[in-house]
SEMI-985002 format. One record per residue (C-alpha): residue number from 1; residue in one letter; x, y, z. Coordinates in nm, 3 decimals. Layout:
<atoms>
[atom NUM 'a' [X Y Z]],
...
</atoms>
This chain:
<atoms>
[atom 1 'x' [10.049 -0.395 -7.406]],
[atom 2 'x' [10.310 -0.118 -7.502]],
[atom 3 'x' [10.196 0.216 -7.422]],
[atom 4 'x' [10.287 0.548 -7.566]],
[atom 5 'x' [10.463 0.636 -7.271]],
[atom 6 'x' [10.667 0.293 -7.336]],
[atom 7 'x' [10.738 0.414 -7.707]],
[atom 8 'x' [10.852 0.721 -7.590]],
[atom 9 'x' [11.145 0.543 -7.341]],
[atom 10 'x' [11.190 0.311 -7.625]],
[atom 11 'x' [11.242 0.647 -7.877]],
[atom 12 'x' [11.430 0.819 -7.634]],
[atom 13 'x' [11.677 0.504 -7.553]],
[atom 14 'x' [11.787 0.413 -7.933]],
[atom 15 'x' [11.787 0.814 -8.021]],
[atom 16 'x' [11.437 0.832 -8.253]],
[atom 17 'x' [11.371 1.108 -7.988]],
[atom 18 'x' [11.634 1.344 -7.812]],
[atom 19 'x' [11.584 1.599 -7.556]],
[atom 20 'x' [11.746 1.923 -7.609]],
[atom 21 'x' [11.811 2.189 -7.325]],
[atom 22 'x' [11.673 2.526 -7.445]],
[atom 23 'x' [11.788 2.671 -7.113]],
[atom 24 'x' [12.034 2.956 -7.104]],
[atom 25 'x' [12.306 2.861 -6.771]],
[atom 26 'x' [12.178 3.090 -6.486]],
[atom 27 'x' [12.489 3.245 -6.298]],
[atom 28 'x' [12.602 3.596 -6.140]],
[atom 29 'x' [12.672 3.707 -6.501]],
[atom 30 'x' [12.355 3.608 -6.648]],
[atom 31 'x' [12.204 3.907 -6.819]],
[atom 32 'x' [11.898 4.082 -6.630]],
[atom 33 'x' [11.618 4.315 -6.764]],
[atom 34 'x' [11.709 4.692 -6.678]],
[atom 35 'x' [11.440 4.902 -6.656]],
[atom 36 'x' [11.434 5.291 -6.651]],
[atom 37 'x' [11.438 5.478 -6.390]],
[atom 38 'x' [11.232 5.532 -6.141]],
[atom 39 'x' [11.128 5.161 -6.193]],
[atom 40 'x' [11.300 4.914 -5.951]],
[atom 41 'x' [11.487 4.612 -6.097]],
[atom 42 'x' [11.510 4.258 -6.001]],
[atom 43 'x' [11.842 4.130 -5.873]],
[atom 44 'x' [12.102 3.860 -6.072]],
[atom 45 'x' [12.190 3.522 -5.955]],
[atom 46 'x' [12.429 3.539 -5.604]],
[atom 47 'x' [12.458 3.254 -5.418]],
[atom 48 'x' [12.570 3.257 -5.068]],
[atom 49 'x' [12.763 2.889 -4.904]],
[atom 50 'x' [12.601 2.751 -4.619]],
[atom 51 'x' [12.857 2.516 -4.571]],
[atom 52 'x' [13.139 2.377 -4.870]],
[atom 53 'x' [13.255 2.086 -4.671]],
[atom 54 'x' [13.422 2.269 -4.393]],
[atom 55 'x' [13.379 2.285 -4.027]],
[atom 56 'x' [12.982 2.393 -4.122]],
[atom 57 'x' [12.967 2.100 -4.244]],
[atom 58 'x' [13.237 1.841 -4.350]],
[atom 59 'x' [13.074 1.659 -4.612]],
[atom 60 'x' [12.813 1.838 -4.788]],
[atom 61 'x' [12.832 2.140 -4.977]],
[atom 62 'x' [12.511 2.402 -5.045]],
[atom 63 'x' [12.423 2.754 -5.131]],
[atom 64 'x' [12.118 2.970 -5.049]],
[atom 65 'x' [12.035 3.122 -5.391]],
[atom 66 'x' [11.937 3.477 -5.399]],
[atom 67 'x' [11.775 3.644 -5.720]],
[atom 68 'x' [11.439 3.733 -5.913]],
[atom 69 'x' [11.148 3.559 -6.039]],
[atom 70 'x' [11.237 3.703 -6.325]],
[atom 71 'x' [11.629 3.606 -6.405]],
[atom 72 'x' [11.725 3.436 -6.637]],
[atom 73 'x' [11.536 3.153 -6.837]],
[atom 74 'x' [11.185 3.218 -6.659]],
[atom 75 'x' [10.811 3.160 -6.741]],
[atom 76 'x' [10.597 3.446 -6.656]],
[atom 77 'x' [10.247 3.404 -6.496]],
[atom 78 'x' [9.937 3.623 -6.587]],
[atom 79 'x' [9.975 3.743 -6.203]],
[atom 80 'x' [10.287 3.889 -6.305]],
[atom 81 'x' [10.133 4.162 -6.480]],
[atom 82 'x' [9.817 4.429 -6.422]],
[atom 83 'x' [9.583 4.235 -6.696]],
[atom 84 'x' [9.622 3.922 -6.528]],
[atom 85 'x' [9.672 4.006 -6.162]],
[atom 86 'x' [9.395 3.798 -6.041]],
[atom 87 'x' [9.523 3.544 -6.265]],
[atom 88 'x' [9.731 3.217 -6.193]],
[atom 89 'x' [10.055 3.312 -6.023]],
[atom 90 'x' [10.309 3.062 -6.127]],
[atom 91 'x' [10.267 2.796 -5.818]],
[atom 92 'x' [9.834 2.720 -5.983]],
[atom 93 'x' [9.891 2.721 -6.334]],
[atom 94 'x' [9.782 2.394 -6.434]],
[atom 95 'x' [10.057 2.105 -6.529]],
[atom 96 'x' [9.960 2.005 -6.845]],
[atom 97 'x' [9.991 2.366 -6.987]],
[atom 98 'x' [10.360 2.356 -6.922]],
[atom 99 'x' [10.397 2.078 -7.196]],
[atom 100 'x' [10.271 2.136 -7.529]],
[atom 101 'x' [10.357 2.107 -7.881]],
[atom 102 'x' [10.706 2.358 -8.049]],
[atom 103 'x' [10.595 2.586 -8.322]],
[atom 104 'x' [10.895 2.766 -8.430]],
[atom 105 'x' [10.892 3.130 -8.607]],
[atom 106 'x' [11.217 3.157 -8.814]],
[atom 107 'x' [11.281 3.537 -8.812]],
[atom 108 'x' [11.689 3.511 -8.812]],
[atom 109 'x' [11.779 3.668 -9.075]],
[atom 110 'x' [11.469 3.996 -9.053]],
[atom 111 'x' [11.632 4.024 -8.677]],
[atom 112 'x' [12.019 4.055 -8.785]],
[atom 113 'x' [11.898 4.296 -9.030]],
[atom 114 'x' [11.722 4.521 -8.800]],
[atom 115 'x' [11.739 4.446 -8.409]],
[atom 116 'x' [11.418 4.648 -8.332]],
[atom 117 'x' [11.239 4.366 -8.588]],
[atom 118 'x' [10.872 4.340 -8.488]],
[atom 119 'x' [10.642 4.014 -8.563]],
[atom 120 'x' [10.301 4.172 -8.711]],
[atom 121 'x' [9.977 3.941 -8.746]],
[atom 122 'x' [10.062 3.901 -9.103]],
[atom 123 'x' [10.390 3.749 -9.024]],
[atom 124 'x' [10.201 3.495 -8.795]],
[atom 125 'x' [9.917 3.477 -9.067]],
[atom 126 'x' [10.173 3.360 -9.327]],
[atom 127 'x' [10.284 3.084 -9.071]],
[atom 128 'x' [9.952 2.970 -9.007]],
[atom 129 'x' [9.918 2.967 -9.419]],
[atom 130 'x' [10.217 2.782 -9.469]],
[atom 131 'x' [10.171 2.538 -9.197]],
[atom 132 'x' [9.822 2.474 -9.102]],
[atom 133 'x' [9.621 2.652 -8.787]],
[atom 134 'x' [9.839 2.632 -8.443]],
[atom 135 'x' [9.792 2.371 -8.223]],
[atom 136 'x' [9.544 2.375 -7.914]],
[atom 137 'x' [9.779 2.464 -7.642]],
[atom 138 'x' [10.116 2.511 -7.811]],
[atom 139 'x' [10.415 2.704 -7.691]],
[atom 140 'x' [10.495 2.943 -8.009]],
[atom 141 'x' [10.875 2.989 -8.015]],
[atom 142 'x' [11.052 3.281 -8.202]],
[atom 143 'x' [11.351 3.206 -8.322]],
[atom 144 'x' [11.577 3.517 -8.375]],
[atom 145 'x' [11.992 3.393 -8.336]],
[atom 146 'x' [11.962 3.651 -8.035]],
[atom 147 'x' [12.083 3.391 -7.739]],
[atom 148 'x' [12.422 3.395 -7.919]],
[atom 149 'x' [12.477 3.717 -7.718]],
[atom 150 'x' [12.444 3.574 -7.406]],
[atom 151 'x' [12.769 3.596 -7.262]],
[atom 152 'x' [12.794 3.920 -7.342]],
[atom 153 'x' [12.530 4.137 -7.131]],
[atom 154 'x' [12.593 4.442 -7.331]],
[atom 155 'x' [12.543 4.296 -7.677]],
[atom 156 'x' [12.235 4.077 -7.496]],
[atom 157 'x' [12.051 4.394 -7.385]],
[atom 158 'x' [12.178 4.642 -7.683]],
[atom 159 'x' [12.092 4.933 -7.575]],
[atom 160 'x' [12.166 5.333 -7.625]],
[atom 161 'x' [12.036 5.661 -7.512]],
[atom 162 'x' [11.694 5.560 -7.695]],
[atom 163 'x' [11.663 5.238 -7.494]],
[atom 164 'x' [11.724 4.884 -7.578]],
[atom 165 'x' [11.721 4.785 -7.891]],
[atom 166 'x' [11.566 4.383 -7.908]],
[atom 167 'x' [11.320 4.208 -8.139]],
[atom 168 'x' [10.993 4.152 -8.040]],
[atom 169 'x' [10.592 4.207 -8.127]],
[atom 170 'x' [10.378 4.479 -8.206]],
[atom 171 'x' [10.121 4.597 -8.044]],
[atom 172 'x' [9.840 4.400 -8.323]],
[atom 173 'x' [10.047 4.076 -8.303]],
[atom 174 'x' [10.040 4.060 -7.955]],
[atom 175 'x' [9.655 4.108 -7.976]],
[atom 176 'x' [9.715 3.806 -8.205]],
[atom 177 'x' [9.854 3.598 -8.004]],
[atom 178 'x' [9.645 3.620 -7.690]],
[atom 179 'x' [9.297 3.567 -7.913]],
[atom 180 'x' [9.522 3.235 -8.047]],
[atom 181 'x' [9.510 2.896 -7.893]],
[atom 182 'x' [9.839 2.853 -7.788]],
[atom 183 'x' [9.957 2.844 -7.399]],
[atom 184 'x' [10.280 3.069 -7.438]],
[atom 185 'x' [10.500 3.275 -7.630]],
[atom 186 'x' [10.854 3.183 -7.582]],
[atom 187 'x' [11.172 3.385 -7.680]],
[atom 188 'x' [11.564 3.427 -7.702]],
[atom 189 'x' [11.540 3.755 -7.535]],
[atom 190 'x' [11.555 3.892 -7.190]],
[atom 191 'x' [11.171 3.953 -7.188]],
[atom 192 'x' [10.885 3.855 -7.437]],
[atom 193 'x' [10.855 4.222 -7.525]],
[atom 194 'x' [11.032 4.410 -7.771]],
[atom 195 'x' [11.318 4.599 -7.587]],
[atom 196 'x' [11.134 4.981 -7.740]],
[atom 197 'x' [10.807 4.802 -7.604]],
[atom 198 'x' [10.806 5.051 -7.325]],
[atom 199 'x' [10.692 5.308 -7.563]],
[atom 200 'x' [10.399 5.137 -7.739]],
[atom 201 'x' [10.050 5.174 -7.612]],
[atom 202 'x' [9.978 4.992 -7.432]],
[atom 203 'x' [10.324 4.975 -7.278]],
[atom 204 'x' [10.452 4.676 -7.320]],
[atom 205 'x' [10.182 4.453 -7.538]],
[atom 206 'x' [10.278 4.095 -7.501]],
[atom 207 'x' [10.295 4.147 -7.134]],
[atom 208 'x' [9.931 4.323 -7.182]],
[atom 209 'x' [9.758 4.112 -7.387]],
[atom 210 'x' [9.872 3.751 -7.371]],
[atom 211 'x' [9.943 3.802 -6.967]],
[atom 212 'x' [9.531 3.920 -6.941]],
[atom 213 'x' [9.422 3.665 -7.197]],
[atom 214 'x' [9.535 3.367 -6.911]],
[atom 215 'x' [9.846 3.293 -7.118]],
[atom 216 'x' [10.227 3.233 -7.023]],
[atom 217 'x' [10.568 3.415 -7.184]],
[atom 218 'x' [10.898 3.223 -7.192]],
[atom 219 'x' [11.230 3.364 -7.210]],
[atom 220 'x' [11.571 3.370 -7.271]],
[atom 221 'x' [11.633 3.047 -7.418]],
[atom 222 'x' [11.905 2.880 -7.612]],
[atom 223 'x' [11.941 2.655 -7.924]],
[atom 224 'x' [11.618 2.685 -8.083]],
[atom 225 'x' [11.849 2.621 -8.378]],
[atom 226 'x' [11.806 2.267 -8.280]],
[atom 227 'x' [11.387 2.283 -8.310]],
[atom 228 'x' [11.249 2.153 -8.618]],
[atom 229 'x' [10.947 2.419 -8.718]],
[atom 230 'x' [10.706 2.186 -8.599]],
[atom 231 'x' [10.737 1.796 -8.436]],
[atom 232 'x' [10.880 1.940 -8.083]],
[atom 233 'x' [10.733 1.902 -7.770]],
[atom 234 'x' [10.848 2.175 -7.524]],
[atom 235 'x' [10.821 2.109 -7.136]],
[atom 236 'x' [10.850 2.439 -6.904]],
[atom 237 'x' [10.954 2.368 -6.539]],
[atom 238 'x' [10.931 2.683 -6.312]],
[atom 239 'x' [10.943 2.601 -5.940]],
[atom 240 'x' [10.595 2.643 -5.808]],
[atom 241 'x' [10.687 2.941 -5.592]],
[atom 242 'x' [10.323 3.024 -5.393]],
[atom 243 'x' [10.183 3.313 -5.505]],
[atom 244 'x' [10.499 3.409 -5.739]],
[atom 245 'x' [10.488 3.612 -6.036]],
[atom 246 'x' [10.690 3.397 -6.213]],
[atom 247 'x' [11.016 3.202 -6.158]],
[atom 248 'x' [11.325 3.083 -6.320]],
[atom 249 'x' [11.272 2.764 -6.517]],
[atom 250 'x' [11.450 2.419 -6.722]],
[atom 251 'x' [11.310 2.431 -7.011]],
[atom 252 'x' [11.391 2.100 -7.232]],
[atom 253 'x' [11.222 2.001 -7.608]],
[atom 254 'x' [11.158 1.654 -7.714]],
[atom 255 'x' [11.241 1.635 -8.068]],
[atom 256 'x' [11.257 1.376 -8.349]],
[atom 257 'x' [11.578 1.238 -8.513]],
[atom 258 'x' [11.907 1.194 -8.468]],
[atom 259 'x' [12.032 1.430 -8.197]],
</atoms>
């Protein structure tokens, strides 16, 4: 008898499905959050050889990798942040809600408008009216053209003497999202708050709210371009560090069509 888990090989052989990698490359350049002082940062990719098929060893090559949780494409857990310290750090959160259905917000063109663009509950009301309710455990993805600065960490982080200047949510739509059913919020930028979050109350909502409401953020990923608005299946893999805050993840869509 076939199964859907033969259909699926079957789709994924003959191209009816594709997999797309939404993961931004993680190297010494990758961009990193920079918080104000007298807050302490995390630390970018290094990697140190062990051996590179010399006389510490002559034919293997391998690195010990030193850098944050929190570099990079990452998933935070709800023990990342005061709401949810008692939460799931990222090494208990259950399988299944890494994999869940794509809902993509389309905000593009608002974002290369106005950099500090905000999603408000009736932004996410109008997709929910357009679209039908969000699924039980979906990832919600905003889409904002943003990851085309990644190889420039200046433009990525665009910032001033006001702070950085990045999309994100208000204070109400992050309220929004952690009374909604879906498992994450996933974004282009280097965190899942706005970058001028840090003066909101409270500081830093998304973090707040969907972090305390036993829900995930996503970040810096790549070709959501690629994601129809709905019909994707996104799959988050963060090592399961024990008792990490988070960790530095693949993250990969199944998607219908042609690839």
């Amino acid at each position: 008898m076939t199964t859907t888990l033969d259909s699926l090989l079957s789709d994924l052989a003959s191209g009816a499905v594709h997999v797309v990698d939404l993961t931004a490359p993680l190297s010494p350049s990758t961009p990193v959050l920079q918080l104000p002082a007298p807050f302490a940062n995390t630390i970018p990719l290094s990697l140190e050889p062990v051996s590179n098929f010399d006389d510490d060893g002559p034919g293997w090559g391998w690195n010990n990798i030193h850098t944050g949780e929190h570099t990079g494409t990452h998933v935070d857990a709800p023990a990342h942040w005061a709401t949810g310290r008692d939460g799931h750090t990222v090494d208990t959160i259950p399988p299944g809600r890494l994999v869940g259905p794509a809902v993509v917000l389309d905000f593009r063109d608002e974002v290369s408008r106005d950099p500090d663009f905000l999603l408000e509950p009736a932004h996410l009301d109008a997709h929910v009216a357009e679209h039908g309710p969000l699924p039980d455990g979906a990832w919600l993805v905003f889409r904002t053209g943003w990851s085309a600065r990644n190889h420039d960490a200046d433009a990525f982080l665009n910032a001033d003497d006001t702070g950085p200047h990045t999309p994100g949510v208000s204070v109400a739509g992050a309220e929004w999202l952690a009374a909604s059913s879906i498992t994450g919020f996933a974004v282009e930028t280097v965190g899942v708050d706005a970058g001028q979050a840090g003066g909101m109350d409270p500081m830093f909502p998304v973090h707040y709210h969907l972090l305390g409401a036993d829900k995930y953020g996503l970040t810096q990923l790549q070709n959501l371009d690629r994601l129809p608005a709905t019909g994707a299946v996104l799959v988050a893999s963060p090592l399961p560090i024990v008792g990490g805050t988070g960790s530095p993840a693949r993250v990969l869509a199944f998607v219908p069509g042609a690839a």
